[in-house]
C-alpha positions, 0 to 999 in steps of 0.5 A: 179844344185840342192840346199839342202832342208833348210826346216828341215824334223821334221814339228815341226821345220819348219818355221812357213811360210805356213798356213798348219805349222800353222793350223798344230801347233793350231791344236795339241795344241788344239787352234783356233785364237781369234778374240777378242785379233786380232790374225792374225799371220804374216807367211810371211817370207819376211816380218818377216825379213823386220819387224825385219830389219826395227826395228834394231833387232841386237845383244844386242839391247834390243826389246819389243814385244807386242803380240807374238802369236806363236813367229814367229816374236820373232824368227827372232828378236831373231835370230838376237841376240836381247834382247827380252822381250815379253808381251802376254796375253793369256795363252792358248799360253804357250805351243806353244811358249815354243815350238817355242821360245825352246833354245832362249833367249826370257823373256816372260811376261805374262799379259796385255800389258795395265798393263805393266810398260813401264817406266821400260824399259831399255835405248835403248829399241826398240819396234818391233811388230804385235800389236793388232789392237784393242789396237793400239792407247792407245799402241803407247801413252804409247811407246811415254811416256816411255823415254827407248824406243827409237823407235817402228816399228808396224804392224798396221792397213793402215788407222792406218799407214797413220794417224801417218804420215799425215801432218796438212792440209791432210785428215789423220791429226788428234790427233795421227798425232799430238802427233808422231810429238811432240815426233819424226818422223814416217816413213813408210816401206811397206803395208802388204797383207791380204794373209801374215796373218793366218787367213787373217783379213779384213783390209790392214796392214802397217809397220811403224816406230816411231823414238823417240826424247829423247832429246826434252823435253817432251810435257806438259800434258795440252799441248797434252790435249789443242792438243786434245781437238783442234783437237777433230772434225777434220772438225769443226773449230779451233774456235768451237772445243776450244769453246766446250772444255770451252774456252771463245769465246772473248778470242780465237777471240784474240788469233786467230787474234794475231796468224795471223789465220782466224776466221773460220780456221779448226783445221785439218790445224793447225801447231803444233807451231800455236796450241802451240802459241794458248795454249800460249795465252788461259793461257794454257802452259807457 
């Protein structure tokens, strides 16, 4: 039995699933992917929807997108009835995504996603996106920071993917680790192909989601420093990386000692609740 063709026969509107669709759309507006922004564009249409499902894009929901790119992404989220707010910083995009996002309601912001004042987000926020693998981690600090997103499920680098979800003591553990506990939990939806991106990148990409706990107070500022500065040089000990951060030698041999913690411990298999008894003793936090 046959089934009726879903593709619509105007290649401008087909989906933008297949590198041919792609190169076809770069190539009428007169652009190539730049590599110093890291645009891979994701055009695999199975893991499009797995992305935007994971995330919670659903009717009325309010989404943040870093990095639309050609606006595949922001289309399935948007479809789903989301309210997306979407942040690019390259111009040379505007034609195409007032192409590809026509009659859906999509606010593009244009500029840096570093300058964007996250704490004006809506209660509620959900951050759903393809980040650029560049500026990964200073944008997964400032999702954590803001109090109206309450979780964001990124397409980041694997190595990226298995450090947020490490646990003290496993060799991914380390400052990033650390600081997604403090704020909530991370779990990991699926590994992402090279073969799902146009043009492929060089690494292996993973989903993950950040569940953000608003009801925790949030960390202290010179809580997440002393957490830092701790875990700085993760193969060192606990011991030399506080010493290389100025604390005095006598003192952390005292802390260390009443927190039942060996002199020559590594950092890397600290518990949180071990560091904050740390930061307790060395006069840090309350």
């Amino acid at each position: 039995m046959s089934h009726p063709d879903p593709t619509p026969r105007d290649p401008a509107l087909a989906p933008l699933y297949s590198p041919a669709r792609v190169r076809e759309l770069l190539t009428r507006h007169g652009l190539k992917p730049t590599k110093s922004l890291g645009q891979n564009f994701l055009i695999d249409g199975n893991i499009l929807r797995a992305i935007a499902e994971a995330g919670g894009a659903e009717s009325g929901v309010p989404v943040l997108e870093i990095g639309p790119g050609l606006g595949v992404l922001t289309q399935e989220i948007a479809r789903r009835g989301a309210q997306v707010t979407t942040l690019e910083k390259d111009e040379r995009l505007r034609p195409v995504l007032s192409e590809t996002l026509d009659g859906l309601d999509v606010q593009i912001i244009w500029g840096d996603a570093l300058d964007f004042d996250y704490a004006s987000l809506p209660a509620g926020t959900r951050v759903i996106a393809n980040l650029p693998y560049y500026i990964t981690g200073l944008l997964l600090s400032r999702f954590m920071r803001s109090p109206g997103i309450v979780s964001a499920t990124v397409l980041v680098q694997k190595e990226v993917a298995q450090r947020l979800a490490a646990k003290p003591g496993s060799d991914n553990y380390g400052f990033l680790s650390a600081i997604a506990s403090l704020y909530g939990t991370v779990r990991h939806v699926r590994d992402v192909p090279k073969g799902a991106f146009f043009p492929a990148p060089d690494v292996t990409s993973s989903v993950v989601r950040l569940d953000f706990d608003r009801t925790r107070p949030a960390p202290q500022p010179e809580f997440l420093h002393f957490v830092e500065t701790a875990l700085h040089h993760r193969r060192k000990t606990l011991r030399n990386n506080l010493r290389l951060g100025g604390f005095e030698g006598a003192a952390i041999d005292e802390a260390l000692a009443s927190g039942g913690l060996r002199a020559d411990v590594r950092a890397e298999d600290v518990a949180l609740g071990d560091l904050r008894d740390m930061a307790v003793k060395l006069g840090v936090v309350r």
